[in-house]
C-alpha positions in Angstrom: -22.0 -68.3 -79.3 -21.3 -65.1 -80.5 -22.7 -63.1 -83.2 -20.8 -62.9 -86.0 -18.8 -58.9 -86.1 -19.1 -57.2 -89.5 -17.4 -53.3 -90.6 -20.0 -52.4 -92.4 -17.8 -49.8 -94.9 -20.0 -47.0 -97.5 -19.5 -43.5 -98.1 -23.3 -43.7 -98.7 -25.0 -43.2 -95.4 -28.5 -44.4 -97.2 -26.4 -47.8 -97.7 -25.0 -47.8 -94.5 -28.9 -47.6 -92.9 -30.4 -50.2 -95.0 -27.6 -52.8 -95.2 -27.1 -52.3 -91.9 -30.4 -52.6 -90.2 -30.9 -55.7 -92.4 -27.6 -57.2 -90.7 -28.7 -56.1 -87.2 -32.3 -57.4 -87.5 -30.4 -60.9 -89.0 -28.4 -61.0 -85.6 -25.0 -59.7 -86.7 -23.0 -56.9 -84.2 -22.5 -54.4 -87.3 -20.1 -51.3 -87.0 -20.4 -48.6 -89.8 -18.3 -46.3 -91.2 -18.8 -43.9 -93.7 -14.9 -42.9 -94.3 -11.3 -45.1 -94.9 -9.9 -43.5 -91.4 -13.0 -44.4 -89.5 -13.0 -48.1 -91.0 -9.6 -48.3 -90.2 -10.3 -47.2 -86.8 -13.0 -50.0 -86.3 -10.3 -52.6 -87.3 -8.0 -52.1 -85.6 -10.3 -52.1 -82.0 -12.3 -54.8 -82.4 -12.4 -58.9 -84.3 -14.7 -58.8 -87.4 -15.7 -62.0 -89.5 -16.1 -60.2 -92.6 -15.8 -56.7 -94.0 -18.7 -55.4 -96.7 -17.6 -51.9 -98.1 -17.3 -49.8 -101.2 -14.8 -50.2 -103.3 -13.2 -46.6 -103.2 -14.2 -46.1 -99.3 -12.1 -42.5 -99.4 -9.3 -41.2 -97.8 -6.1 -39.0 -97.9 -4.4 -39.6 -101.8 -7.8 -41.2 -102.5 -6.5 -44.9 -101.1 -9.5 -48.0 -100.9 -9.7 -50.2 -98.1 -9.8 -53.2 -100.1 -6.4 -51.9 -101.0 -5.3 -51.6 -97.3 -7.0 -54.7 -95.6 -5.6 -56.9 -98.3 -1.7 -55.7 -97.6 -2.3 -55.8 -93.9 -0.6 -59.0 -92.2 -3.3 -58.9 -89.3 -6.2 -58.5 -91.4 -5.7 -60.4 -95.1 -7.6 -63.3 -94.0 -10.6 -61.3 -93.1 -13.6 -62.3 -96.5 -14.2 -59.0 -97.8 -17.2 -58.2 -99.9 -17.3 -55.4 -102.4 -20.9 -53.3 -102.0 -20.8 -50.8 -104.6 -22.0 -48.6 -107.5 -18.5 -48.7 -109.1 -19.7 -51.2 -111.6 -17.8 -51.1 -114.6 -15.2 -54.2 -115.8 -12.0 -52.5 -114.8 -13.5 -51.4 -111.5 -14.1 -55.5 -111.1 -11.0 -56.4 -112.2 -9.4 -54.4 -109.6 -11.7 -55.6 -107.3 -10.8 -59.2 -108.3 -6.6 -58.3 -108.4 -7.0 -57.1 -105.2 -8.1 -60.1 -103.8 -11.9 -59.3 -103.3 -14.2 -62.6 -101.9 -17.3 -61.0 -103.5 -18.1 -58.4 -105.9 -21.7 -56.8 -105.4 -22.7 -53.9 -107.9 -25.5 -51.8 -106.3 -28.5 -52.4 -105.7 -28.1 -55.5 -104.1 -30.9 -57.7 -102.7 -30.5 -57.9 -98.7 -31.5 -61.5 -98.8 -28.5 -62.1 -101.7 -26.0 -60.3 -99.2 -26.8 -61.9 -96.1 -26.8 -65.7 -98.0 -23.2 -64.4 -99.1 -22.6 -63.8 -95.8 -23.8 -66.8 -94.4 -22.0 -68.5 -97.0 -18.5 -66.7 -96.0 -18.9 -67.7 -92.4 -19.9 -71.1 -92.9 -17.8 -73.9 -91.4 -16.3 -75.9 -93.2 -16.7 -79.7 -92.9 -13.2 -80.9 -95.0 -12.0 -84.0 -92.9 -8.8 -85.3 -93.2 -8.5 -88.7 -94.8 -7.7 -90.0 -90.7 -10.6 -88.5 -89.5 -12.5 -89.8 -91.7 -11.1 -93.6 -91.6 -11.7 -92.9 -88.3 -14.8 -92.2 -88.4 -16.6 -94.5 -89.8 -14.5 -98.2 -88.5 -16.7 -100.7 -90.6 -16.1 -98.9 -93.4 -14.5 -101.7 -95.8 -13.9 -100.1 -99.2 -10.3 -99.9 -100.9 -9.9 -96.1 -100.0 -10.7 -96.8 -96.2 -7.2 -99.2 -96.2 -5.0 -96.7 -97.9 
């Protein structure tokens, strides 16, 4: 199986060493990038599971990933976690409009991050009503009939 791919996205190079040696170490391929073009960049080569960057991740007229990934067709369904020391209500609200899966003001706990994580990339288990009449044939109850 493979390991799960995150863009590891800061302007902060301390944040990009710690978060993402602890996302190495916890068996995730990690690439970083410290600026919007480079991030970009990193998308647009390879699959990733889930993004975690800054909320303003700079670039030319001062546009945010979140921003970018979220109006891209090929990438909107990527869970993207916002890591950042931007921490004010409006700077969560636009996080939240934007269509943000997480909002993480700094500092953040590595062990918090990576159950997020695990959490994002977590099968799901829904079953269909069939599958789950099928499932189970001596089940007898009312809702098995329907």
């Amino acid at each position: 199986m493979p390991r799960p791919r995150v863009l590891l996205a800061h302007g902060n190079a301390d944040c990009r060493k710690i978060y993402g040696s602890v996302l190495t170490h916890e068996g995730y391929e990690v690439d970083m990038a410290g600026d919007l073009e480079s991030a970009l960049g990193y998308l647009a080569q390879n699959h990733h599971d889930v993004i975690v960057a800054d909320l303003y991740l700079f670039g030319p007229g001062d546009e945010c990933l979140l921003r970018q990934v979220r109006s891209s067709p090929l990438a909107t369904h990527i869970p993207f976690v916002v890591l950042t020391g931007w921490t004010t209500e409006p700077h969560r609200h636009l996080a939240l409009d934007l269509g943000v899966d997480y909002f993480l003001p700094l500092p953040v706990r590595p062990r918090e991050l990576l159950t997020i994580l695990s959490n994002l990339l977590a099968p799901t288990d829904i079953q269909s009503p069939q599958s789950l009449r099928a499932s189970n044939p001596n089940d007898h109850s009312v809702a098995n009939g329907i």
